[in-house]
N, C-alpha and C positions, 0 to 999 in steps of 0.2 A: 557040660557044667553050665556052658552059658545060657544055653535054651530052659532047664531046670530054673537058672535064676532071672528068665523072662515070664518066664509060665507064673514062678511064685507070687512077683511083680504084679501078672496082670491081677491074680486071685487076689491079692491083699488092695489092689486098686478095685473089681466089682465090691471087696467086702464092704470096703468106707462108700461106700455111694448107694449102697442097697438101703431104702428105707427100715429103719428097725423097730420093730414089733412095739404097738405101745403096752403099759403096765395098765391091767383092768383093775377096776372097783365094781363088785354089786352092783345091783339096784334093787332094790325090793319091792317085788310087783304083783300082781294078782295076777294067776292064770288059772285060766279058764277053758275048760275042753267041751265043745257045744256042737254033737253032731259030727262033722269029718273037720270042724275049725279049730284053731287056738286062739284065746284072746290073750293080748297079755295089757296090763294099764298099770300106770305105775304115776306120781305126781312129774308135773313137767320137769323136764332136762334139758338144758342148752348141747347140745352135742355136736359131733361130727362123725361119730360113730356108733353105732350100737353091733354087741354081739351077741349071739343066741349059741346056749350052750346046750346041747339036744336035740337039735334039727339044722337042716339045711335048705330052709325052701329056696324054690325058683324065684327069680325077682317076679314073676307076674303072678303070683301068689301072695305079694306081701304088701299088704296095706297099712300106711302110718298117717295117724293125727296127734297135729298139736293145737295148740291154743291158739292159732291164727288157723284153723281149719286143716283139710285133707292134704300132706305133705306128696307133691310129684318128686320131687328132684331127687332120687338116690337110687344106688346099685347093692347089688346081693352079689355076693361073691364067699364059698366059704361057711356059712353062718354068722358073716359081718353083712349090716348093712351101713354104706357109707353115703352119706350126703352130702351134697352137690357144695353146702353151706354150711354155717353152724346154725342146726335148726332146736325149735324147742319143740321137744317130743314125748308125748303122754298116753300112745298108742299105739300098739302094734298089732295086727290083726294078721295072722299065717291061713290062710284058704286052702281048704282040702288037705290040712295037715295034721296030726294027733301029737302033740307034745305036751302030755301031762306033766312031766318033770323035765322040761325047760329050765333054765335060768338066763336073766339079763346081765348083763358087764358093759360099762361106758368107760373110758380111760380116763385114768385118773386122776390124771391133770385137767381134767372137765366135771371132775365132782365138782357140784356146788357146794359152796359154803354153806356152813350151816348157822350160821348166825343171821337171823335176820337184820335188812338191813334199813335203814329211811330213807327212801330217794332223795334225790335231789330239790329241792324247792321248787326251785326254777322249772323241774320238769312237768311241775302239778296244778290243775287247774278247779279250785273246790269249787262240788256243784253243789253243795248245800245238804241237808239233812233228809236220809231215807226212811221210810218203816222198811222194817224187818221180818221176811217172813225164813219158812225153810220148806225145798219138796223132795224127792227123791225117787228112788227104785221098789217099786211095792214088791212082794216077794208072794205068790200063790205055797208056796211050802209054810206061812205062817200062820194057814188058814186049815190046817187039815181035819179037823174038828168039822167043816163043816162041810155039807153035799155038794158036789158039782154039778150042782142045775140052773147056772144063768148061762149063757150064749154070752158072747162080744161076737160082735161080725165084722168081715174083713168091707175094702171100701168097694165090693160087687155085693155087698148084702150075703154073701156067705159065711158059717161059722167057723171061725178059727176054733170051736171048744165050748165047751161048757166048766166052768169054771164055780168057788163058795162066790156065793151072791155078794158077803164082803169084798170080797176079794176084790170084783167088777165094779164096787161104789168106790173104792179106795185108789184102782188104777185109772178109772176115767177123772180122777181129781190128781193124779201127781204126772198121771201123760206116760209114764215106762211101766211095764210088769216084768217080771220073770218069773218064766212059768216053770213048776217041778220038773221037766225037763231039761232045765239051763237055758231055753229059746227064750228072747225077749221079745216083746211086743211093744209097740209104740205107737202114739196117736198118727194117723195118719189126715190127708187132706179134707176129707168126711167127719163132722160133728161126731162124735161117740162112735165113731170106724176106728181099729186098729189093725195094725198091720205088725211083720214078723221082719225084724233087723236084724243083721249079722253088726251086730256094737257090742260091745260088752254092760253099758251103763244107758241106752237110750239116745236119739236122734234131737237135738234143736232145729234153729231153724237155717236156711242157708248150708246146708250140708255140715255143719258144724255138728262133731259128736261130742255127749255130754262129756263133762269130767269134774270128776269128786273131789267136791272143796275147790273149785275154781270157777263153774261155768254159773250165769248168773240169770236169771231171766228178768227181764226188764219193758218197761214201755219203750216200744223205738222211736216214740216218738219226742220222747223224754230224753232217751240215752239211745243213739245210734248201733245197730248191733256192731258185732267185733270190737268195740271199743275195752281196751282196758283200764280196770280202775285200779287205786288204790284206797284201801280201807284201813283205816289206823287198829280199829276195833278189834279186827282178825290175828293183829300179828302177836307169835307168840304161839296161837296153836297147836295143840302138839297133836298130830294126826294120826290117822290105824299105823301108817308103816312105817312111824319113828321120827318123822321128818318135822320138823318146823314150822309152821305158816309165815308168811313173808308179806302178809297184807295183801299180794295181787291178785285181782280176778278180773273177766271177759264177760262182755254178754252176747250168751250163745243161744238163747232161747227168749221165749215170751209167755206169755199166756193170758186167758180171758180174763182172770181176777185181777190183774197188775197193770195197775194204771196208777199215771201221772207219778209223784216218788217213790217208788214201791221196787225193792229189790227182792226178788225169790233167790236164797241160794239152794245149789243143788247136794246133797249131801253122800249121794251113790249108794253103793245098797241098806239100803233103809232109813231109817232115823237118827242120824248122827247127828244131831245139830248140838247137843250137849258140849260138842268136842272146840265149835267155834262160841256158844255160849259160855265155857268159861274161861273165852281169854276177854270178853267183853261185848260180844256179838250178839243181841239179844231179840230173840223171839218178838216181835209185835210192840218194837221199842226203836226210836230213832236213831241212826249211826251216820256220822261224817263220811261222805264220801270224797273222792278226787277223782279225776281222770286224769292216765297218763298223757301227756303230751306226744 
């Protein structure tokens, strides 16, 4: 009887000390099945954990970006991946693995809020008044009307394809394609070269991958890359996957026409700029900017 009431003892003693399971929440995200990959992208998340529901890759399989660039610090275990930190996370990329019908889960208690909110004062430093521009994801499936006889060549002078001659004027101006296959293309180190990314939305600069409704292209010589801003204009919002705008964005990118105050934002597949134009963000018109501190 005594040894029964040590056994029980110890069992109710590992039960209280066992970590317990947290309670998941969604996330609504775009996935993407591209060849043997999954993309999945979804607007950033502060987290500590993400779960996939429908696969279980190997951590050396699985690649995650946030809005401060290519995240290292985290383990797979399960179909959870967990971070080293609380990190902000807006991509997940599975290598060599087919998960059409995936789902994301963050714990609960790391849903953001959904109210936007107004930093702090103190945190913000206004740089003054930007023009306004918008670019995005050219899409080759919105061209099928017309022949595949121009070339883009890769950066050895060989062709990636023959592609509608629109198509080729429209993506050497916005920098990303995605081809009727699902493959994206993106400018690469070669004037009018592109090259074939495993991203879901296109490459910036400094290893920074793009992201819809947040990443911003700029002069760096204006505004330092990786800096985050905030823009009063944007907040409000209300974006493809339900969510809110929260005013903040990064610059993750550049390009030839963006000079001196000139902000590009990136709008991800196609032309959404309508979505930040009516909360105030307007096309080839000047907007308040800040930088976070």
């Amino acid at each position: 009887m005594r040894r029964a009431a040590v056994l029980l003892a110890l069992l109710l003693g590992c039960s209280a000390t066992a970590p317990s399971e947290p309670s998941w929440a969604s996330v609504s995200a775009t996935v993407e099945v591209v060849g043997e990959d999954t993309y999945l992208s979804f607007q950033p998340v502060a987290v500590t954990q993400i779960r996939l529901e429908g696969a279980s890759p190997k951590e050396k399989d699985v690649e995650a970006y946030g809005v401060r660039g290519p995240i290292e610090k985290f383990d797979v275990a399960e179909g959870v991946i967990r971070f080293k930190e609380p990190t902000s996370v807006a991509e997940v990329i599975l290598l060599g693995t087919k998960a059409p019908k995936i789902r994301v889960s963050i714990p609960a208690a790391e849903r953001p809020d959904p109210r936007a909110k107004v930093p702090d004062a103190k945190t913000l430093e206004e740089l003054g008044k930007f023009n306004v521009t918008f670019y995005w994801v050219e899409s080759e499936a919105d061209y099928e009307e017309e022949p595949a006889d121009t070339p883009l060549l890769d950066d050895e002078g060989k062709e990636l394809g023959r592609f509608p001659k629109t198509f080729v004027e429209r993506v050497r101006v916005e920098g990303t394609g995605k081809l009727r296959d699902g493959r994206v293309i993106n400018t690469s180190g070669k004037e009018g070269r592109f090259a074939v990314v495993r991203c879901p939305n296109g490459l910036g600069v400094e290893e920074y991958h793009l992201l819809p409704f947040r990443s911003v292209a700029c002069d760096k010589g204006v505004v330092p890359i990786g800096t985050e801003l905030y823009i009063p204009a944007a907040v409000g919002a209300k974006l493809p996957d339900g969510t809110v705008h929260d005013g903040h964005f990064w610059t993750h990118d550049v390009g030839g026409g963006i000079q001196g105050k000139h902000l590009d934002f990136f709008t991800g597949a196609g032309d959404q700029s309508e979505l930040l134009e009516k909360a105030g963000l307007k096309n080839l018109e000047e907007t308040k900017v800040y930088r976070v501190r």
